[in-house]
N, C-alpha and C positions, 0 to 999 in steps of 0.2 A: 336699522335705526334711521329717522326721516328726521328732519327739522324745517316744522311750516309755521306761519304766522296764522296766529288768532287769538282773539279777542282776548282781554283781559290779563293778559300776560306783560313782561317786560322786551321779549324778546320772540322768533320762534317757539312753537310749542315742541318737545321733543318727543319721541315716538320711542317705547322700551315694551321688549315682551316679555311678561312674564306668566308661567305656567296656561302658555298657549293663547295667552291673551295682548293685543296690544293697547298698550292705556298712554296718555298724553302727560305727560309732563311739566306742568306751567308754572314758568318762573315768574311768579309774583312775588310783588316785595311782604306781602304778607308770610310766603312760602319760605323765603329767605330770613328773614328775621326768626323765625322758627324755628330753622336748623342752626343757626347759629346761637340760639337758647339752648337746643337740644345740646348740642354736642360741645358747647360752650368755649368754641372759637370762630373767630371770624372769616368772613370769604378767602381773604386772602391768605390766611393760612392753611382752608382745609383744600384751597386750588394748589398748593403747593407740594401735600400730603397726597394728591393726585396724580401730579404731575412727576413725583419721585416715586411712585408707586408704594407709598407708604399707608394708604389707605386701607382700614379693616371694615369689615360686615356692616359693625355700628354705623360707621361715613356713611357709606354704601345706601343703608337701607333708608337712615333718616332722610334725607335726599330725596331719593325715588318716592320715599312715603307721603313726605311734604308735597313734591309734585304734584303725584297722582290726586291727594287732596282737594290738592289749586283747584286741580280741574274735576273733579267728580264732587267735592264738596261730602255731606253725608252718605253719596253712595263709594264711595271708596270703600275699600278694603281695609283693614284696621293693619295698624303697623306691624304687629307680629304676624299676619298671614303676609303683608307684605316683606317681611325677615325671613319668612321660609322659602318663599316663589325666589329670591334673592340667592340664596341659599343653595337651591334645586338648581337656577340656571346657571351656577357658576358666577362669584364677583368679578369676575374679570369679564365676563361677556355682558354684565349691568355696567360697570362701572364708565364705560363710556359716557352712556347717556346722562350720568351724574356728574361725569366732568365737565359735558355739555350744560347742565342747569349751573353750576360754578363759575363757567364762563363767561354764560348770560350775566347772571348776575354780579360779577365782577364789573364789567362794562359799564352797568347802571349805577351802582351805587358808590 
């Protein structure tokens, strides 16, 4: 996992594979307010949920789903194929790159 700046993000874009693919991760505040409708709390609790290892799939996958969103827009992958790529690679080897989009976005807002 890479973290590089581009465009239309808040921060570095983050770099996460899944099912053999690498797709970018963009912390947009669009992205951010998202997951925190989704899973209905806010940054600084689900960085904490992360950061104790208390994080399940749901975290996980809304996160990474929202990212890859930011940045593919309509060609993304839909949230439940991104729940199973999630799934297949193990949450513990995504959840990195989700504590990274949490980070970023912690910082900004």
């Amino acid at each position: 996992m890479a973290a590089r700046h581009g465009p239309g993000g808040l921060g570095p874009r983050i770099d996460v594979t899944l099912g053999g693919k690498t797709y970018d991760l963009v912390p947009t505040f669009g992205a951010l307010i998202r997951i925190e409708q989704a899973l209905g709390v806010g940054l600084g609790a689900l960085l904490l949920r992360f950061l104790r290892r208390e994080h399940g799939v749901a975290d996980t996958t809304r996160i990474v789903y929202e990212g890859i969103v930011a940045g593919l827009g309509n060609d993304a992958p839909d949230h439940d194929e991104v729940g199973a790529m999630v799934v297949r690679e193990g949450i513990e080897a995504v959840a990195p790159a989700a504590l990274d989009m949490l980070k970023i976005g912690r910082a900004h807002v």
